[in-house]
C-alpha atoms as an extended CHARMM CRD file, in Angstrom:
* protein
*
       225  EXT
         1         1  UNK       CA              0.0000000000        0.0000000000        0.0000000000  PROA      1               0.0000000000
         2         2  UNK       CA              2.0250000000        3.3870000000       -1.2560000000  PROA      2               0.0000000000
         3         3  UNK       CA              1.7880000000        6.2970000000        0.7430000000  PROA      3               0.0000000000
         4         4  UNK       CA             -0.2510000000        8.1570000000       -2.1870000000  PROA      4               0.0000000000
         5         5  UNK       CA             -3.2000000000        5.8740000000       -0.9760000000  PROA      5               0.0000000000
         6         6  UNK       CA             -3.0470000000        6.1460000000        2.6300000000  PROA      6               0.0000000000
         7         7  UNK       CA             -2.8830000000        9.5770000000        2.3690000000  PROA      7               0.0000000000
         8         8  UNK       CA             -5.9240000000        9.8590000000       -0.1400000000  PROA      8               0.0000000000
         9         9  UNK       CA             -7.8200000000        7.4910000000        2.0480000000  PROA      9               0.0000000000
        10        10  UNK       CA             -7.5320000000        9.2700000000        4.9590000000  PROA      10              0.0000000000
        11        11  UNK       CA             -8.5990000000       12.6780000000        3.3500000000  PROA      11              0.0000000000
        12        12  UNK       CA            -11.6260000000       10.7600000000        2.0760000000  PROA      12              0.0000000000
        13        13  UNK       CA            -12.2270000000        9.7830000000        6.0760000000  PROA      13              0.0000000000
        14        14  UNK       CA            -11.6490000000       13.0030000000        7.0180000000  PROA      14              0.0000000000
        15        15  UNK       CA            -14.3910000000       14.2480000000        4.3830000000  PROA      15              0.0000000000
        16        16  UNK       CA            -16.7840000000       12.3460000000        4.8510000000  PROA      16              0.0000000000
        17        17  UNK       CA            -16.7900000000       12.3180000000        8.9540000000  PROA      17              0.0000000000
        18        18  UNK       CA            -16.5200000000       16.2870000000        8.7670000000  PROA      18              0.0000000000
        19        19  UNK       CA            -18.4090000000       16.9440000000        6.3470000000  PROA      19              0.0000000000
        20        20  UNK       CA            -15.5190000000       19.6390000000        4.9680000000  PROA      20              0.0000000000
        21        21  UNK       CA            -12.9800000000       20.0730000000        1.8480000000  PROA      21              0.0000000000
        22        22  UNK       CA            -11.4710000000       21.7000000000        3.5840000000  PROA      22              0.0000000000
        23        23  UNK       CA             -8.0280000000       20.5290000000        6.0090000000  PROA      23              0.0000000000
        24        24  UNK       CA             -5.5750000000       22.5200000000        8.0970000000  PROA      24              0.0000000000
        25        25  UNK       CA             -2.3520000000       20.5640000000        7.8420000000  PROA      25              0.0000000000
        26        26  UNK       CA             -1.2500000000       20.3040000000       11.6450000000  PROA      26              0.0000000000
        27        27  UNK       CA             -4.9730000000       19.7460000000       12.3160000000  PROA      27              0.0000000000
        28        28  UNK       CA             -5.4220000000       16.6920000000       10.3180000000  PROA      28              0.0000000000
        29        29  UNK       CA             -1.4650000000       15.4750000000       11.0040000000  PROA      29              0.0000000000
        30        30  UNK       CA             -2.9220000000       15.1090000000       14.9260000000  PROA      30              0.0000000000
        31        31  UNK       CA             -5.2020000000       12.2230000000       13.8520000000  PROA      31              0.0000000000
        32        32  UNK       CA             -3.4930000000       10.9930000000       11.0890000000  PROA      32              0.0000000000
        33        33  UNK       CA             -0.0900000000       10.4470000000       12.2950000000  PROA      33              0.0000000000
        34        34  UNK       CA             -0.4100000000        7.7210000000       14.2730000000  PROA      34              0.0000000000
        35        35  UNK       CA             -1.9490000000        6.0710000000       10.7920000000  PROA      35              0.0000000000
        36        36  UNK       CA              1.1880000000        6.3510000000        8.9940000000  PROA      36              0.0000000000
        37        37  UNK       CA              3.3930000000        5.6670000000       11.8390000000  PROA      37              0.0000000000
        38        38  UNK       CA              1.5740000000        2.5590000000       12.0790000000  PROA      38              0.0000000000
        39        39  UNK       CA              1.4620000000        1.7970000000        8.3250000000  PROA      39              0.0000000000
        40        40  UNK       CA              4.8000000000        2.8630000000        8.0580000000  PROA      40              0.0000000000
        41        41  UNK       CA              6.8840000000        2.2940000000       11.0970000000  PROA      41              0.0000000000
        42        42  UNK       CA              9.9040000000        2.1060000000        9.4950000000  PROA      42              0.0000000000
        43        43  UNK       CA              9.4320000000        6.1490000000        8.5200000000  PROA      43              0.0000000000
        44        44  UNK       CA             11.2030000000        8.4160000000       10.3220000000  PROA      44              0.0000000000
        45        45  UNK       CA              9.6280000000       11.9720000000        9.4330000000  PROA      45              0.0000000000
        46        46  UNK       CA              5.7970000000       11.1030000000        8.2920000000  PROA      46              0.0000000000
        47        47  UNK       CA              4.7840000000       14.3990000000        8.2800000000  PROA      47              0.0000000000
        48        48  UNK       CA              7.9270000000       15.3590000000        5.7160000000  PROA      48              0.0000000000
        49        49  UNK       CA              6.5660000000       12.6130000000        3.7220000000  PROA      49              0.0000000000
        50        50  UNK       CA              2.8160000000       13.9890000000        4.2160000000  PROA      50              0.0000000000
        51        51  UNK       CA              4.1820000000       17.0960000000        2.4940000000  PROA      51              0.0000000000
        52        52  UNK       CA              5.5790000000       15.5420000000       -0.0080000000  PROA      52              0.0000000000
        53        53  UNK       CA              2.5530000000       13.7140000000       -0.6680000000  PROA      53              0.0000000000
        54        54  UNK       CA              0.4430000000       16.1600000000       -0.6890000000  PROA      54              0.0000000000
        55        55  UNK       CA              2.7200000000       18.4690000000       -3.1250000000  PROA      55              0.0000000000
        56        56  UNK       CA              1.9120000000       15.1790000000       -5.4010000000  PROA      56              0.0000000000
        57        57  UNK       CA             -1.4130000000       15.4180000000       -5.4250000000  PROA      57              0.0000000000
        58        58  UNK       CA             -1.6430000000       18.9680000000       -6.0720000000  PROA      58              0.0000000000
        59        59  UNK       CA              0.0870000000       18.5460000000       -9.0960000000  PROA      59              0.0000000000
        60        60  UNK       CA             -2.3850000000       15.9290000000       -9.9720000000  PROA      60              0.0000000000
        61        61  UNK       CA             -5.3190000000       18.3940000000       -8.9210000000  PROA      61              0.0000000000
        62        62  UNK       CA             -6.7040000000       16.4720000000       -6.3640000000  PROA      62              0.0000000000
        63        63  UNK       CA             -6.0330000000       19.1010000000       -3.9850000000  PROA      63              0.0000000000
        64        64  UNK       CA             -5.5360000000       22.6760000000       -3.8860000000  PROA      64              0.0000000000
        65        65  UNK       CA             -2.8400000000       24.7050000000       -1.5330000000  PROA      65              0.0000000000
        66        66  UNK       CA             -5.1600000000       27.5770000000       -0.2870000000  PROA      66              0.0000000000
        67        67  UNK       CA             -2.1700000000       29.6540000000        1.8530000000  PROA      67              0.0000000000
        68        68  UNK       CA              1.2390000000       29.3540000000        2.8730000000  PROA      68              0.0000000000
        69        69  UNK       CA             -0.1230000000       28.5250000000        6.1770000000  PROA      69              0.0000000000
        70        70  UNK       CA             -0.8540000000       24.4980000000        5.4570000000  PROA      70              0.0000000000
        71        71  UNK       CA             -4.8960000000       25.1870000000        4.5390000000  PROA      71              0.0000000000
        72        72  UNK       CA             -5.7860000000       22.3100000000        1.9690000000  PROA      72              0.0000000000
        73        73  UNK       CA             -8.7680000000       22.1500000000       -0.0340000000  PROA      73              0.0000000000
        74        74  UNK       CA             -9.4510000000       18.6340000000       -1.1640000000  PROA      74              0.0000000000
        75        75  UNK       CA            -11.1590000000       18.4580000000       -4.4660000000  PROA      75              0.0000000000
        76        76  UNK       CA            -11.4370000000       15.0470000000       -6.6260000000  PROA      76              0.0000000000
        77        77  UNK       CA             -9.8510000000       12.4500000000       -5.1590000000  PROA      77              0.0000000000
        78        78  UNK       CA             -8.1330000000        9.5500000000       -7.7580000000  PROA      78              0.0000000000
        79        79  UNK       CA             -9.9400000000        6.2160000000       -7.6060000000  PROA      79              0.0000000000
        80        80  UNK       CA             -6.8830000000        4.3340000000       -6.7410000000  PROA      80              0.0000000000
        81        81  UNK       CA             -6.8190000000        5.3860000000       -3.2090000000  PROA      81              0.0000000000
        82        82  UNK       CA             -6.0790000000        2.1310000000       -1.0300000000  PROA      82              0.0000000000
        83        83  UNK       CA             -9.1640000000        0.8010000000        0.3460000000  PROA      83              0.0000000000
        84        84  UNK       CA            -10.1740000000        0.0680000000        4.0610000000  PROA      84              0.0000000000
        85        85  UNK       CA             -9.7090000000       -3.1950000000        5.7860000000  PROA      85              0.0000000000
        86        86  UNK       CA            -11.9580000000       -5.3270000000        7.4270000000  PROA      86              0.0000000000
        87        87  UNK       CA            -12.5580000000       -3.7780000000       10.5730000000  PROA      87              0.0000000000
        88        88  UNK       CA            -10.3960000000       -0.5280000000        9.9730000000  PROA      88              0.0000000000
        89        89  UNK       CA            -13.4110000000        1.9080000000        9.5350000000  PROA      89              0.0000000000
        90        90  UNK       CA            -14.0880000000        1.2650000000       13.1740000000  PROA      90              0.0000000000
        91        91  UNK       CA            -10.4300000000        0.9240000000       14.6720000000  PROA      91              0.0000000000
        92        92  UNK       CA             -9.1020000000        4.3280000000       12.6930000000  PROA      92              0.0000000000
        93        93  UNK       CA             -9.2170000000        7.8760000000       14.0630000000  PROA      93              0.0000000000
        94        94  UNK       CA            -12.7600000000        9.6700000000       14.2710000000  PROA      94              0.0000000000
        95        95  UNK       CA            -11.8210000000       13.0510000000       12.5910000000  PROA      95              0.0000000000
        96        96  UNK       CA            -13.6680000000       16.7920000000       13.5060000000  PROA      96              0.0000000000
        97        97  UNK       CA            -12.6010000000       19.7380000000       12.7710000000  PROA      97              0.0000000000
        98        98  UNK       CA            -11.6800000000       22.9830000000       14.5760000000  PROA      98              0.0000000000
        99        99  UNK       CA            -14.5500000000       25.1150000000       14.5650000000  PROA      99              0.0000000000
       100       100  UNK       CA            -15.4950000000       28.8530000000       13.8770000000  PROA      100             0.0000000000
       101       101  UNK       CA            -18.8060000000       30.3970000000       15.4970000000  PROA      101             0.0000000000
       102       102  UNK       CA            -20.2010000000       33.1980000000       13.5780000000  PROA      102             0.0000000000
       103       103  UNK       CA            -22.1090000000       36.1740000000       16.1130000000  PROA      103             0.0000000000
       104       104  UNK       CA            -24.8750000000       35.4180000000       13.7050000000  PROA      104             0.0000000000
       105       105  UNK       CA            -27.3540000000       33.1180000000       14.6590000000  PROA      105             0.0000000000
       106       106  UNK       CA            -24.0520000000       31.1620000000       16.8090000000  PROA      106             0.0000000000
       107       107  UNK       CA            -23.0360000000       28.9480000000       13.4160000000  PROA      107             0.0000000000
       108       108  UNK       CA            -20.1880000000       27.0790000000       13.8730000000  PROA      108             0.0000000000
       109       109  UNK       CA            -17.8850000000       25.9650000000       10.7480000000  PROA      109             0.0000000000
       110       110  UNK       CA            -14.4400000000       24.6320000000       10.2080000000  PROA      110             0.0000000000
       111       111  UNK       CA            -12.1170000000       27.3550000000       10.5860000000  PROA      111             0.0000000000
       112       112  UNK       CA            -10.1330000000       26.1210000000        7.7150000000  PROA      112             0.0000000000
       113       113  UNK       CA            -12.8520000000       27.0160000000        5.3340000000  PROA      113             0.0000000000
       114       114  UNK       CA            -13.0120000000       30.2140000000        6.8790000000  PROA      114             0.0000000000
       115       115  UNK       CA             -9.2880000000       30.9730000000        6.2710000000  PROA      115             0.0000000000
       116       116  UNK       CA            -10.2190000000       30.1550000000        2.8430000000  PROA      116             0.0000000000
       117       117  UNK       CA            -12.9730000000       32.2400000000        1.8750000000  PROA      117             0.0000000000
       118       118  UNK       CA            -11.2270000000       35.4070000000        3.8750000000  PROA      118             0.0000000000
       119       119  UNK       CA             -7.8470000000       34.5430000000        1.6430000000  PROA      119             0.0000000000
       120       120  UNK       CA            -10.1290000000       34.4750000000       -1.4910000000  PROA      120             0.0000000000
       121       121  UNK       CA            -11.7230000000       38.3970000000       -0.3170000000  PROA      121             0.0000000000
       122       122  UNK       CA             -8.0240000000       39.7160000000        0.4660000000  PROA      122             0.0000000000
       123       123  UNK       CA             -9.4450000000       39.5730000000        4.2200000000  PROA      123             0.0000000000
       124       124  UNK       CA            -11.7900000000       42.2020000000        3.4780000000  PROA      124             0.0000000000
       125       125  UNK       CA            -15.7360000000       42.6350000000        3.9050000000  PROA      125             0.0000000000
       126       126  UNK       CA            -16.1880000000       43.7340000000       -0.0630000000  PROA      126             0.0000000000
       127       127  UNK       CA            -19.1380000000       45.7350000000        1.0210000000  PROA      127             0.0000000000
       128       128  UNK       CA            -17.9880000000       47.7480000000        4.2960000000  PROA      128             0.0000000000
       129       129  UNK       CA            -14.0390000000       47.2200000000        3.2520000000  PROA      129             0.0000000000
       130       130  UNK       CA            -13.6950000000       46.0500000000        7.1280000000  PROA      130             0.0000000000
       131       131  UNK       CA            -10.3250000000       44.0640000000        6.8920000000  PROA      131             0.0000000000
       132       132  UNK       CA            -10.1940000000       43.0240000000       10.5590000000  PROA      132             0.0000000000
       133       133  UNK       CA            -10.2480000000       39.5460000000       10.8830000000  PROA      133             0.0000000000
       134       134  UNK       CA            -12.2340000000       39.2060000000       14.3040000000  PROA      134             0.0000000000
       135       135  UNK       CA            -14.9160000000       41.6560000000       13.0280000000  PROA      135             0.0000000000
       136       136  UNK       CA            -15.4280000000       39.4860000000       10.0470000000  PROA      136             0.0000000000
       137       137  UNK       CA            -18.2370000000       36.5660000000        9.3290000000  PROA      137             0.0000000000
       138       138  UNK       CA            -18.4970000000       34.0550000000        6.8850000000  PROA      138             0.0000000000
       139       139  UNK       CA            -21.9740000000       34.7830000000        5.6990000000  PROA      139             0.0000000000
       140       140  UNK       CA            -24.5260000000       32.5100000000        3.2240000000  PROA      140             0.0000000000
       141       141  UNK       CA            -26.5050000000       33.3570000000        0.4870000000  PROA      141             0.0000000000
       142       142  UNK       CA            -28.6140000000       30.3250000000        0.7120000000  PROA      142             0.0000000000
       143       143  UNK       CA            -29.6650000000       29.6570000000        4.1140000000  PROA      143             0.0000000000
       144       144  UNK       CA            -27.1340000000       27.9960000000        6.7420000000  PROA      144             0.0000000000
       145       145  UNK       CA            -30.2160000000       26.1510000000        7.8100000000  PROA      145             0.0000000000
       146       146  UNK       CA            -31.9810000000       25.5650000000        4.7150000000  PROA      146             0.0000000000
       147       147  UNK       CA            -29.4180000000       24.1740000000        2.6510000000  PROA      147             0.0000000000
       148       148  UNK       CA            -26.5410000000       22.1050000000        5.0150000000  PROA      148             0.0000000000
       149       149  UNK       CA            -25.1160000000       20.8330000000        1.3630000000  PROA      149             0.0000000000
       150       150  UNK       CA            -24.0330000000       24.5970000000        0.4870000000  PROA      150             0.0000000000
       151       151  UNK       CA            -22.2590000000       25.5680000000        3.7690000000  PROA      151             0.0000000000
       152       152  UNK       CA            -18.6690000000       24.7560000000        2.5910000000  PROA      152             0.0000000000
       153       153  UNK       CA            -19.5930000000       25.4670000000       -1.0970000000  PROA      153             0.0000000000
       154       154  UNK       CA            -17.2280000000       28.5600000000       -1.6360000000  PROA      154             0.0000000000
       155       155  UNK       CA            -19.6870000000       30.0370000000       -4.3280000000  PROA      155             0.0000000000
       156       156  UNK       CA            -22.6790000000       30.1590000000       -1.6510000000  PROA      156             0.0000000000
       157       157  UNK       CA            -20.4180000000       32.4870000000        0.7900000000  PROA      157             0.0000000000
       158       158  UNK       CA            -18.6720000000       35.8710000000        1.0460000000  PROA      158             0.0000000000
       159       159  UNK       CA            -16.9240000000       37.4770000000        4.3820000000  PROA      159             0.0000000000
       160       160  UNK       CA            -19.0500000000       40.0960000000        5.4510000000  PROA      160             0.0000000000
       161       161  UNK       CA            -18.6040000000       42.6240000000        8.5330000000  PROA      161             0.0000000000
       162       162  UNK       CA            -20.4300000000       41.1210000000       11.3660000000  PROA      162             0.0000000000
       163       163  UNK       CA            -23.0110000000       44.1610000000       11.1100000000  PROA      163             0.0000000000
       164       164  UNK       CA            -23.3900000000       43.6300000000        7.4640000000  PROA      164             0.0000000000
       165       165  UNK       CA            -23.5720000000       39.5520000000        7.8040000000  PROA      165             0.0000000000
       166       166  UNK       CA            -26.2530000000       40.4900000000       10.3040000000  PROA      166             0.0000000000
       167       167  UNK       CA            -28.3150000000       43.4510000000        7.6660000000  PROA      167             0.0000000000
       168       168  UNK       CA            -28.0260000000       40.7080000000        4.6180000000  PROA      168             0.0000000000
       169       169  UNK       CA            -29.0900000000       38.3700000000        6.9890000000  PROA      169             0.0000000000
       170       170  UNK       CA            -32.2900000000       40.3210000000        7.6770000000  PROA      170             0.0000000000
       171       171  UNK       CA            -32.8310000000       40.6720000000        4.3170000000  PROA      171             0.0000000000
       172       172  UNK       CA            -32.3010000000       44.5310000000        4.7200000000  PROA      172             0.0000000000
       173       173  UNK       CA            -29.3100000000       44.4400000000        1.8350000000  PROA      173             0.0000000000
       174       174  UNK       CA            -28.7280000000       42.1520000000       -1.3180000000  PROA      174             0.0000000000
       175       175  UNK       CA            -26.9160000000       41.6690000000       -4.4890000000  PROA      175             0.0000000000
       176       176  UNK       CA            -28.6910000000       40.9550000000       -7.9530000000  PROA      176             0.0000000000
       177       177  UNK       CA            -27.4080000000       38.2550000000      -10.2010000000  PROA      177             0.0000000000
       178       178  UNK       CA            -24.7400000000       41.3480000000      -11.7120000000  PROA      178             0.0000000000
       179       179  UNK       CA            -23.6410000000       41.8490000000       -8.1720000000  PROA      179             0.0000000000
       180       180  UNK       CA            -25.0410000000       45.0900000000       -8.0820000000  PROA      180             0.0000000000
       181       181  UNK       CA            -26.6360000000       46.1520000000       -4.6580000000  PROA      181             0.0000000000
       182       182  UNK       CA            -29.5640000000       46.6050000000       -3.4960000000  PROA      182             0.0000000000
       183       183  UNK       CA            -31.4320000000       47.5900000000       -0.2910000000  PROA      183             0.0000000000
       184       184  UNK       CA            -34.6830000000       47.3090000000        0.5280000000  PROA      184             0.0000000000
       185       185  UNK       CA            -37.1530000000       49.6900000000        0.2140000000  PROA      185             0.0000000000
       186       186  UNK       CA            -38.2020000000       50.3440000000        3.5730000000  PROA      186             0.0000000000
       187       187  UNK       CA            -34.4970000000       50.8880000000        5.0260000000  PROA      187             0.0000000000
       188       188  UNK       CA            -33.6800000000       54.1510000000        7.1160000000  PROA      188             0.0000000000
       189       189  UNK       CA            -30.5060000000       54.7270000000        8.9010000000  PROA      189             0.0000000000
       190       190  UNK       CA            -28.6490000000       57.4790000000       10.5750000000  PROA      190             0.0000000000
       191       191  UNK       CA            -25.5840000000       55.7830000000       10.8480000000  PROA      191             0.0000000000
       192       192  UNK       CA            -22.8410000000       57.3280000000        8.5580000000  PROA      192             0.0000000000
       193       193  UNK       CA            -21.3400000000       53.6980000000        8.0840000000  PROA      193             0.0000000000
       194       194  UNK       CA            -24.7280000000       52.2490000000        6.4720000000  PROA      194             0.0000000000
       195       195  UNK       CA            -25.4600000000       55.4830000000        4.9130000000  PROA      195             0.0000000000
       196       196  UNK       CA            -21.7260000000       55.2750000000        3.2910000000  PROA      196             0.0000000000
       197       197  UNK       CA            -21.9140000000       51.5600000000        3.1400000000  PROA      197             0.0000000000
       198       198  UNK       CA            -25.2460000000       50.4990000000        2.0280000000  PROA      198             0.0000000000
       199       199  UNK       CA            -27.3170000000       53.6940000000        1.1050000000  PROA      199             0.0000000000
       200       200  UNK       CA            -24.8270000000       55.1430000000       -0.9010000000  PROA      200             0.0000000000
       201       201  UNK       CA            -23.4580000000       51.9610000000       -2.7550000000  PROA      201             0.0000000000
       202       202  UNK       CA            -27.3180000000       51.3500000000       -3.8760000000  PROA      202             0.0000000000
       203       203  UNK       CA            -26.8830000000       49.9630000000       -7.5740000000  PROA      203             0.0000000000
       204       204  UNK       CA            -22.9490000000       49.7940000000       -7.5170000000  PROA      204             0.0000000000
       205       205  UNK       CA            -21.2030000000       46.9130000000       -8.6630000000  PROA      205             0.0000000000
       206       206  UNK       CA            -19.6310000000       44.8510000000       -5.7370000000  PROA      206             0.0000000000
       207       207  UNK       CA            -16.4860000000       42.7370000000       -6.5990000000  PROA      207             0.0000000000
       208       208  UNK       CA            -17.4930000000       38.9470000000       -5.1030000000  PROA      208             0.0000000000
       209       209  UNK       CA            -17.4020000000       35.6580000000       -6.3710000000  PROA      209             0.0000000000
       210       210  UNK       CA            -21.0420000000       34.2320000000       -5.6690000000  PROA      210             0.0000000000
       211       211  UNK       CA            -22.8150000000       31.7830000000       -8.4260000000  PROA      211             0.0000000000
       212       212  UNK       CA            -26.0380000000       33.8170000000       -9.3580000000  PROA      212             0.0000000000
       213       213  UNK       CA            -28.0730000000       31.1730000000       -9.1790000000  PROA      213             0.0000000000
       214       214  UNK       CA            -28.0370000000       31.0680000000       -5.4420000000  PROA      214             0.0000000000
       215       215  UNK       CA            -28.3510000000       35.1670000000       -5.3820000000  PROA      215             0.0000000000
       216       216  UNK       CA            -31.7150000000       34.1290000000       -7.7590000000  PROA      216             0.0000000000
       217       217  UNK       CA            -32.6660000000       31.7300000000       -5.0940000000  PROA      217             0.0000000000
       218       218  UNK       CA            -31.6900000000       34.1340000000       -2.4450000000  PROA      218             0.0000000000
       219       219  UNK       CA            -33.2750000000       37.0660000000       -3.4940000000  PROA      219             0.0000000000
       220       220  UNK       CA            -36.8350000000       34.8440000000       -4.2160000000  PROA      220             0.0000000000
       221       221  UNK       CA            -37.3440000000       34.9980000000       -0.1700000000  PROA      221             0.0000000000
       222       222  UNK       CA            -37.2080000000       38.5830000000        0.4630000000  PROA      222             0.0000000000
       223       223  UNK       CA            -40.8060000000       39.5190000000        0.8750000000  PROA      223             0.0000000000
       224       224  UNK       CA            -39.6520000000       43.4220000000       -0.8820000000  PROA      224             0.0000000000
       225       225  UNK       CA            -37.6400000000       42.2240000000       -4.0580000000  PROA      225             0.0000000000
């Protein structure tokens, strides 16, 4: 059994008991290691040889490198990957992973997927231009609750400031299917941030990378559009 299919079975574990593409390196090294050590006792640096590994299988675009920092994304796994043993799927290591909680509605998702979608925005709320990590949210265009297939899907998100996260959230803000907002109707404010932010961007273009069929589906709930 070669290392390429340990280490693609494992990521395939790892997906399918978290439920997330998305790995931090150390993260997933803390369950995994005493896999290869036991696979491979003979190895005296498995998590070099993780690396290694890994580098491989970018380069056959089964995963992506999101930072420097060790954030993978795992995207189509190769066929070959070695298969489980009788009785291994209960005897291996029960994977989770480390969790972010939103101050919206008290979601928590892996915080590797959040490191993604912030790296993707520059670490910047595109709508507000907030670029301070703790006042930042990971916020959905289709519903967190509504649609628990789409809550890793990196074309269903976009960081938001945690006031705006909470306004789209509401359904007081939105973006059309040309990413151009728009607010509802009925919205007042004396705040010069959402004046500057929201009132005053009405109908401007806003740079994000959301499939428009979910801003469709989005915008289909809001009792004003």
């Amino acid at each position: 059994m070669t290392w390429r299919q340990v280490v693609r079975r494992e990521l395939a574990r790892y997906r399918e008991q978290t439920g997330s593409d998305f790995v931090d390196r150390q993260e997933f090294l803390s369950f995994a290691r005493p896999v290869f050590e036991s696979e491979y006792p003979d190895a005296s640096t498995p998590g070099q040889t993780f690396s290694r590994v890994m580098q491989d299988l970018r380069d056959r675009d089964e995963v992506d490198f999101v930072d420097g920092a060790g954030t993978y994304r795992i995207l189509d796994l190769d066929a070959d990957r070695a298969p489980e043993r009788e009785g291994e799927r209960d005897s291996g290591p029960e994977y989770t992973a480390r969790e972010y909680e939103t101050t919206v509605g008290a979601r928590s998702m892996p915080a590797a997927f959040r490191e993604y979608v912030l790296d993707q925005y520059g670490r910047r709320c595109p709508v507000s231009a907030v670029d301070h990590d703790r006042l930042l949210d990971v916020a959905h265009v289709l519903s967190w609750a509504d649609h628990p297939e789409r809550r890793t899907d990196p074309a269903n998100v976009l960081p938001l400031s945690k006031t705006h996260h909470a306004a789209f959230d509401a359904g007081l803000f939105t973006l059309d299917t040309d990413y151009r907002l728009r607010i509802a109707p009925d919205f007042e404010t004396e705040s010069e941030t959402l004046t500057r932010t929201l009132v005053e961007q009405s109908a401007e273009r806003i740079d994000v990378d959301v499939a428009p069929e979910y801003l469709d589906r989005h915008n289909e709930t809001l009792d004003w559009w």
